[in-house]
N, C-alpha and C positions, 0 to 999 in steps of 0.2 A: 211395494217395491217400485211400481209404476212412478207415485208421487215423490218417492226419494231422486228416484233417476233426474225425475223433469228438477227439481230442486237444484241437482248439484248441476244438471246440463245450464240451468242460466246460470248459477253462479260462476261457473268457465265461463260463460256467453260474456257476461258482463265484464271479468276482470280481462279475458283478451281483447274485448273490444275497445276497455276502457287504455289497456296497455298500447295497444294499434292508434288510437286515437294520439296520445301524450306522444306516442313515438314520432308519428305523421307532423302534428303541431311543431315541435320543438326540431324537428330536420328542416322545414319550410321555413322557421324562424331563424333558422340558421342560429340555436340555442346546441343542438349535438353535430358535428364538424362527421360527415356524411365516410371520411377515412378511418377516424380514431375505430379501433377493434375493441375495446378491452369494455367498451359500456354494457353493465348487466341491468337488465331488463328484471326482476323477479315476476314469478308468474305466482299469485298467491288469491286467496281467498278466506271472509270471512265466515268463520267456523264455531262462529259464537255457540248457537243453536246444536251445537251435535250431541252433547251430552245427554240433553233435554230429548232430543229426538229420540235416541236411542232405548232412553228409558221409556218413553212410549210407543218401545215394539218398530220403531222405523229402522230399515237394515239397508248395506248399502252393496252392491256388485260390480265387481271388473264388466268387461267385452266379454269374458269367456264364460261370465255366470257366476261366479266363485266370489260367495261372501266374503268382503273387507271390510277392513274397519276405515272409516271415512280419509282419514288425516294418509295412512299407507293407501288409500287411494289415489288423493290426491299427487302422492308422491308419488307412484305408479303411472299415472297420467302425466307427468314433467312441472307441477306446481314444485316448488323450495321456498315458501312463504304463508304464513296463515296471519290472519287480524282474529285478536279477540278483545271482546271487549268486556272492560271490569264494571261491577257497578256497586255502589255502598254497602246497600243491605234489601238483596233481590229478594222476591217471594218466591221460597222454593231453594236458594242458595242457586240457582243459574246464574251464571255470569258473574257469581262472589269468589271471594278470593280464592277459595278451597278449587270450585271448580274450574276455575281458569290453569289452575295448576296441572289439573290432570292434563287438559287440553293442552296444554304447553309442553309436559314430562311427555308428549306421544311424538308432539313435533320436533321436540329436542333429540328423541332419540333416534327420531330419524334424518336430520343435519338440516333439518328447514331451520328459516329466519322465524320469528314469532315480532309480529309487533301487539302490543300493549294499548287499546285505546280505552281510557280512564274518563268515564264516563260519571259525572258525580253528580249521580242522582240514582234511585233506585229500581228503576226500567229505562227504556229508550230513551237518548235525548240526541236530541238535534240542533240546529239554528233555531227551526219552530217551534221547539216543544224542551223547556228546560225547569224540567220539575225538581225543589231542592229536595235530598233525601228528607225522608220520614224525620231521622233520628238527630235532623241538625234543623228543622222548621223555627223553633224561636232561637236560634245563635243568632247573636251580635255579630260585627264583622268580625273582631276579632278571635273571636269564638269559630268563625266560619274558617277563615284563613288557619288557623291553627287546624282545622279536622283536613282542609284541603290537603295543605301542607306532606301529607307521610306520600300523598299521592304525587305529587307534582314538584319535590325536590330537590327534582333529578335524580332522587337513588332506588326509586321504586323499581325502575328494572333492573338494576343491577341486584337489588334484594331477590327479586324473582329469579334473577340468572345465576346467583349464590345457591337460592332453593335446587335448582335442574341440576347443580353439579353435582 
């Protein structure tokens, strides 16, 4: 319980601070006009990892003690936004299609934003670190841009946002 708490306390840590940061920046630039009211902030985080977590016995709690389920946490705390991230062909099915869905059907049903970050490779990838999936290592480009493709569209989340309804 201890390590769950501290987990989800930086992931608020981070996405407020990183929110306060973009806010402070872009007022100073005089990029957001300091009167306009109607600017939303989303307060979100990513939630990649909960499924995984879960299934290895990690459980999550409100202020009062009372077991939640992460994403109704989240929402219970004032987050309306989660990132997850897809990846080709994970070990395990984490972060594959199937499971991103559940993670999204919990967020949708409670009126958060979900964004989609499509990760094509089949674990983490970053700027440093871009490993091509297992299942596309000898594609051509052609062959590559074609497996890209069902991802990068533009209709992949609407295909997802079809699934939630």
């Amino acid at each position: 319980m201890k390590h769950s708490k501290i987990l989800l306390y930086a992931a608020i840590s981070v996405v407020i601070a990183a929110c306060d940061l973009i806010n402070k920046n872009n007022y100073q630039t005089g990029i957001i006009d300091p009167v306009v009211n109607d600017i939303h902030f989303s307060k979100g985080a990513d939630i990649s990892w909960v499924t995984e977590m879960e299934k290895d016995g990690i459980r999550f709690y409100n202020a009062e003690g009372k077991e939640t389920e992460c994403t109704a946490l989240l929402k219970e705390l004032g987050f309306d936004a989660i990132r997850l991230r897809v990846w080709v062909d994970p070990e395990g099915g984490w972060c594959g299609k199937e499971d991103v869905l559940v993670k999204a059907r919990r967020a949708h049903a409670l009126g958060m934003h979900i964004m989609i970050d499509f990760h094509y490779s089949d674990s983490w990838a970053d700027p440093s670190k871009q490993n091509v999936p297992v299942a596309w290592k000898d594609f051509n480009f052609t062959q590559m841009s074609q497996a890209v493709n069902p991802y990068g569209d533009g209709k992949a989340c609407e295909r997802i946002v079809t699934v939630l309804k």
